[in-house]
ZAMARGU-4260 file (C-alpha; in steps of 0.2 Angstrom, whole numbers, plus 5000, padded with zeros to 4 digits):
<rodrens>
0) 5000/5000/5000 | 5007/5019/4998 | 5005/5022/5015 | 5017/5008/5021 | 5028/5012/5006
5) 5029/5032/5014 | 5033/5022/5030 | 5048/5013/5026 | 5055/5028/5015 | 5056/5036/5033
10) 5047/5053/5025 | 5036/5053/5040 | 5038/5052/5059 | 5034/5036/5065 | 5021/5044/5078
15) 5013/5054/5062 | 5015/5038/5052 | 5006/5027/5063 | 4989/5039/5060 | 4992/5042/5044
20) 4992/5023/5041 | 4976/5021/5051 | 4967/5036/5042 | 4971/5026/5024 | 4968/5009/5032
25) 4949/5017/5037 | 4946/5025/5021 | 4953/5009/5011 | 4943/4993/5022 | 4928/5004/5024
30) 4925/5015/5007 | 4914/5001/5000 | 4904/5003/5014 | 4902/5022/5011 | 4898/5022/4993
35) 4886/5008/4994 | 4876/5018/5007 | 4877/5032/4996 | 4870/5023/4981 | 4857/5017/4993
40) 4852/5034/4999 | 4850/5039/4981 | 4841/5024/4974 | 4829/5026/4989 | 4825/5046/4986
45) 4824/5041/4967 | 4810/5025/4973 | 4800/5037/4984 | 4797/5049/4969 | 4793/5038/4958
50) 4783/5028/4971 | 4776/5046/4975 | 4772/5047/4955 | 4763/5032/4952 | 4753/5035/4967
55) 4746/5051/4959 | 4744/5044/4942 | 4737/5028/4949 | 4723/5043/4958 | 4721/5049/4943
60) 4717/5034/4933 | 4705/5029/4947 | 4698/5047/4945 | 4697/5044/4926 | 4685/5030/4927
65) 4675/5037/4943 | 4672/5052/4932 | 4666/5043/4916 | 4654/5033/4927 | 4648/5052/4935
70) 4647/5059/4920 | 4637/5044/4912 | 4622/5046/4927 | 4622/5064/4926 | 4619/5064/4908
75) 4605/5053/4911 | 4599/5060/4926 | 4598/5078/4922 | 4592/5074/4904 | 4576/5067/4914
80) 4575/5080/4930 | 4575/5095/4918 | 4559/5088/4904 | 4550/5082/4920 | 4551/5096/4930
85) 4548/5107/4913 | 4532/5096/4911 | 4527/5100/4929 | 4531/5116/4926 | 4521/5115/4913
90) 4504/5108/4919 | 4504/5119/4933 | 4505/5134/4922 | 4491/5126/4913 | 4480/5124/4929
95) 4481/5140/4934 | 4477/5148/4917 | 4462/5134/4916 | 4456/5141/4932 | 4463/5155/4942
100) 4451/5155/4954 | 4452/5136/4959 | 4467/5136/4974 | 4463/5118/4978 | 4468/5109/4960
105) 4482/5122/4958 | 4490/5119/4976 | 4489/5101/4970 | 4500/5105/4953 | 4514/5117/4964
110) 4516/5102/4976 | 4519/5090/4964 | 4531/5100/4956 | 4541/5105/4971 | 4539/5087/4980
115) 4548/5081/4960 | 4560/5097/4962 | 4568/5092/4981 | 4567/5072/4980 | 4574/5069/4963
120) 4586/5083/4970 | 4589/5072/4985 | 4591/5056/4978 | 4602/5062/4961 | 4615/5071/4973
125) 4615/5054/4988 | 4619/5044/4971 | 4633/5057/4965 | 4639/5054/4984 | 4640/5034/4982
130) 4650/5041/4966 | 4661/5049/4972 | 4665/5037/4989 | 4668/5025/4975 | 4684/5036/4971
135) 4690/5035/4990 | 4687/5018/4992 | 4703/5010/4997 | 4713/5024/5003 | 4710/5024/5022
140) 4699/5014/5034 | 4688/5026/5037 | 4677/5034/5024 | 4677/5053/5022 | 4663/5063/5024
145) 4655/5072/5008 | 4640/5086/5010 | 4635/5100/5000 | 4631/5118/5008 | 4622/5131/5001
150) 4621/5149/5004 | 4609/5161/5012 | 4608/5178/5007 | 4602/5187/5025 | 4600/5207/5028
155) 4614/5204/5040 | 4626/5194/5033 | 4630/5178/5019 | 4627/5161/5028 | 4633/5145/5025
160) 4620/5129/5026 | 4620/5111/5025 | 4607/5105/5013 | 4614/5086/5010 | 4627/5075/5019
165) 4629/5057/5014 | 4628/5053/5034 | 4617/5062/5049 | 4626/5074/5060 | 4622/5079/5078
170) 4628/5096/5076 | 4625/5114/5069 | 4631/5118/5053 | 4624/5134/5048 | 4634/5147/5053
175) 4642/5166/5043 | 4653/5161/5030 | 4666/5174/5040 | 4669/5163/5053 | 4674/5145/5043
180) 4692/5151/5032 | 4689/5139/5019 | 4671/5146/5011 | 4676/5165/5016 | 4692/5162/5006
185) 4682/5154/4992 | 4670/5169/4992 | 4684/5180/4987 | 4695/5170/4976 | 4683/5160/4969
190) 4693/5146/4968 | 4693/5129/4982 | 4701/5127/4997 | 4710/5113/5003 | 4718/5111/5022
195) 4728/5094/5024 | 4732/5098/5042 | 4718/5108/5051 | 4726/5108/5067 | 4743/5114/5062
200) 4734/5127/5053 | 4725/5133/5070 | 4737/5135/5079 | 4748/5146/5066 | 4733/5157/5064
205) 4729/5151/5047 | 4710/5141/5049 | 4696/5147/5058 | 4680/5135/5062 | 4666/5141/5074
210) 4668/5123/5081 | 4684/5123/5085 | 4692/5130/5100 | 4706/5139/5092 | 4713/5150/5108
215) 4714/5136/5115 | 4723/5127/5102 | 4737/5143/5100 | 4739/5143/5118 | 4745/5124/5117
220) 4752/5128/5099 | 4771/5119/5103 | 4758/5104/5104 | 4753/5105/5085 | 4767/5113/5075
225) 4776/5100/5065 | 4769/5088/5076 | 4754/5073/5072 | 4741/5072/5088 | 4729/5060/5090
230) 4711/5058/5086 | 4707/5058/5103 | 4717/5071/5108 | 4712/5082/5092 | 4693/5079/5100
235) 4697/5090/5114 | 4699/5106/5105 | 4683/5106/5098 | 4668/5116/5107 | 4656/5102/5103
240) 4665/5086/5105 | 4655/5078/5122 | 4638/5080/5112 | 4645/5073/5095 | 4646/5054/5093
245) 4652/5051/5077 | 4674/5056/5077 | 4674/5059/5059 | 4666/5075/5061 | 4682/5080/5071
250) 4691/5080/5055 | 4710/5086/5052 | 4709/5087/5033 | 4697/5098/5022 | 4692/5100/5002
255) 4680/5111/4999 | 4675/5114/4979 | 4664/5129/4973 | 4649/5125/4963 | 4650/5139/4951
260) 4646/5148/4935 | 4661/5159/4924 | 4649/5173/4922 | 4664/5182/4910 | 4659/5167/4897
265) 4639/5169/4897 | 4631/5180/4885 | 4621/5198/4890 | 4605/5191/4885 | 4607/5179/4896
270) 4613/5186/4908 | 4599/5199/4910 | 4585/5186/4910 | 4593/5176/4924 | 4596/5191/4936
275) 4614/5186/4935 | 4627/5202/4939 | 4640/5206/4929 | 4655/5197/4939 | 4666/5187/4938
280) 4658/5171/4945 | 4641/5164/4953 | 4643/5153/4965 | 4630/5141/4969 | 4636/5132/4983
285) 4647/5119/4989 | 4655/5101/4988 | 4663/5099/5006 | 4674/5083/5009 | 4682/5078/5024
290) 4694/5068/5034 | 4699/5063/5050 | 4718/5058/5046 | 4730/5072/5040 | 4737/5074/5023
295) 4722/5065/5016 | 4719/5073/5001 | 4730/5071/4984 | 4733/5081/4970 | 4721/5072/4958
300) 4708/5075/4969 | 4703/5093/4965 | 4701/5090/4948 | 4688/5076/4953 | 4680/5085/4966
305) 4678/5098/4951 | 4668/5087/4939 | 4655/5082/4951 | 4654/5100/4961 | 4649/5106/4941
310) 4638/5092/4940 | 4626/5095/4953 | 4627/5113/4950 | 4617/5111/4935 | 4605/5105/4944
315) 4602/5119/4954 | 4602/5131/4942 | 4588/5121/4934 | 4580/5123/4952 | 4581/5141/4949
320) 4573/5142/4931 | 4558/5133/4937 | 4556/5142/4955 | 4568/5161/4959 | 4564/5163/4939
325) 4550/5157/4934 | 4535/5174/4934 | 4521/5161/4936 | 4529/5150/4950 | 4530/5166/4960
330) 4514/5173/4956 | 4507/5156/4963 | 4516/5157/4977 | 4511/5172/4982 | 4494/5169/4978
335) 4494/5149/4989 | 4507/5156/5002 | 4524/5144/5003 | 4519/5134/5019 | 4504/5127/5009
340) 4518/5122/4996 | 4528/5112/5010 | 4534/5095/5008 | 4541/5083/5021 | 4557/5076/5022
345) 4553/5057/5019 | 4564/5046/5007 | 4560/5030/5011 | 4551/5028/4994 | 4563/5037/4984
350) 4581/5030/4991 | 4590/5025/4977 | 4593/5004/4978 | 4603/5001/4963 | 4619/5009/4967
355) 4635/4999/4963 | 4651/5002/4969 | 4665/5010/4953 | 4678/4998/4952 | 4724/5052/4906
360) 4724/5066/4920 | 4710/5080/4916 | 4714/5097/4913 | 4711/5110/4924 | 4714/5129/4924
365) 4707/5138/4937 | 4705/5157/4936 | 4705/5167/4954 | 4692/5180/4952 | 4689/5195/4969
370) 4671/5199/4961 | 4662/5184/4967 | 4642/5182/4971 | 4635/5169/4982 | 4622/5165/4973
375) 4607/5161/4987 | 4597/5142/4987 | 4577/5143/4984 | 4566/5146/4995 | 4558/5128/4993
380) 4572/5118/4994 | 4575/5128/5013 | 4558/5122/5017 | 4563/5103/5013 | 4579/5103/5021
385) 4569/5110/5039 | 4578/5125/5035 | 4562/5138/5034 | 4570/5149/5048 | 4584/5156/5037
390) 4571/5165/5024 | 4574/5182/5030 | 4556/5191/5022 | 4554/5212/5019
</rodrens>
């Protein structure tokens, strides 16, 4: 070796030959050990992005097919809602020009329009839902919670409502859309909001929900920052937590997608028969899913959340045409009085029984607007959902 050559050359002290020998010896016998564990931190960082990429792509594929099958049921589905509520529509209009005078068969007509307009409603949006579950499915355990809010246009302030959940929930949920971060930042960006560690966020001052606890959660801030705390820890810092019994409504991760309308891309005409200002975008309500673990949410899954928020938004704006819009739907009204109109909440007839599980990445560009209208839920479908106190009269 070079170093026992240097030795017998007498170049080198024999104390300062003696380490020198050592250090060479190390670097010699151990060198292999070194590279290979350099090789094996690089192959491993190389593994995790590609393990991190086909993850995502396999999301994506998933979504692919989730969406085709969405799309396939809507097509179908709002095909049928809009010429049978049309015909409703219709018929009703033709009562009431048969005989103004007869209350009786025209109360009979706007019922069975509006009692068409909230359960096909109800059951078209639960069957998105089973949809959309069928995307998750697999990931974790437990399943996320999905529900679609609406907004209240009061005197006093915007409101945010639940009008369907895919499961019952103990707790309130309608509260001003200034006190939950996630639809106040939608309300002036326009575009969704995701939260893959809610507590983190707390306790940095970054997420604000009226059923969280959040003073208390700063105080103990050292507990949450860059730290994962437990489900039943987590439970404490909520206001609500000894009267809710289902934990997946303590959730750590959030997705909340707009249903909206790009006003910039609709024509004046239309426009001005629709009542619709001239903003950037209309938003409808909506499509809030949530989980109880952190990081929860992919990439991929904002772009499927998308699809089926635009879906169902059609839907409501068909809502609209035949109720907020409609001159002779509001004439009736007025003449029968909503309550008369009222239509309970049963869906045991109506539950849909023939939902099957769903065994190229889709584009999207999302513009951020600050001109952004909540564009308020009818009046009827408040009255199905129990939610008659909300309607703020002159």
């Amino acid at each position: 070796m070079k170093t026992i050559e240097i030795y017998r050359a007498g170049g080198i002290r024999p104390a300062s030959r003696l380490v020198v020998f050592l250090k060479e010896a190390i670097v010699e016998y151990f060198s292999p050990i070194f590279v290979s564990w350099k090789s094996v931190e690089a192959l491993s960082k190389k593994v995790s992005s590609l393990s991190k990429n086909a993850e995502l792509e396999s999301y994506s594929k998933k979504g692919l097919i989730v969406v085709q099958n969405s799309v396939c049921f809507n097509q179908i589905a709002l095909i049928q809602f809009t010429y049978l509520l049309a015909e409703r529509h219709k018929a009703l209009k033709e009562a009431r020009s048969k005989s103004p005078d007869n209350y009786s068969e025209i109360g009979k007509y706007a019922k069975n329009l509006v009692c068409f307009l909230n359960i096909e409603f109800h059951k078209i949006v639960l069957r998105n839902f089973e949809i959309l579950h069928s995307y998750f499915d697999g990931r974790s355990k437990v399943k996320p919670r999905i529900c679609i809010k609406g907004n209240i246009n009061t005197y006093y302030s915007d409101m945010v409502i639940t009008v369907f959940r895919d499961s019952e929930s103990s707790y309130n949920q309608d509260y001003d859309i200034s006190k939950n971060t996630g639809f106040s930042e939608i309300a002036k960006t326009g575009k969704y909001y995701l939260c893959n560690n809610i507590p983190e966020a707390v306790a940095r001052g970054e997420y604000r929900n009226p059923r969280i606890n959040d003073s208390l959660v700063k105080k103990y801030r050292n507990v949450f920052i860059g730290k994962s705390i437990t489900l039943d820890e987590w439970k404490k810092y909520w206001v609500d937590s000894a009267a809710v019994n289902d934990d997946r409504s303590f959730y750590k991760s959030t997705l909340i997608i707009p249903m909206t309308l790009w006003n910039n891309e609709l024509s004046d005409e239309f426009k001005k028969r629709i009542n619709i200002k001239d903003i950037g975008r209309t938003i409808f309500g909506f499509l809030c899913i949530d989980h109880i673990e952190e990081d929860y949410f992919k990439e991929p899954d904002v772009r499927v959340g998308y699809v089926f928020a635009d879906l169902i938004s059609h839907y409501i704006f068909q809502r609209s045409v035949y109720t907020d819009l409609s001159k002779t739907f509001n004439k009736i009204i007025e003449e029968l009085g909503s309550q008369s109109l009222s239509v309970s909440k049963t869906l045991e007839d109506y539950m849909p029984t023939d939902v099957k599980p769903v065994t190229d990445d889709l584009k999207l560009e999302l513009k951020q607007t600050t001109d952004n209208y909540l564009f308020g839920i009818d009046e009827e479908l408040l009255e199905y959902i129990g939610k008659g106190e909300h309607i703020t009269k002159p």
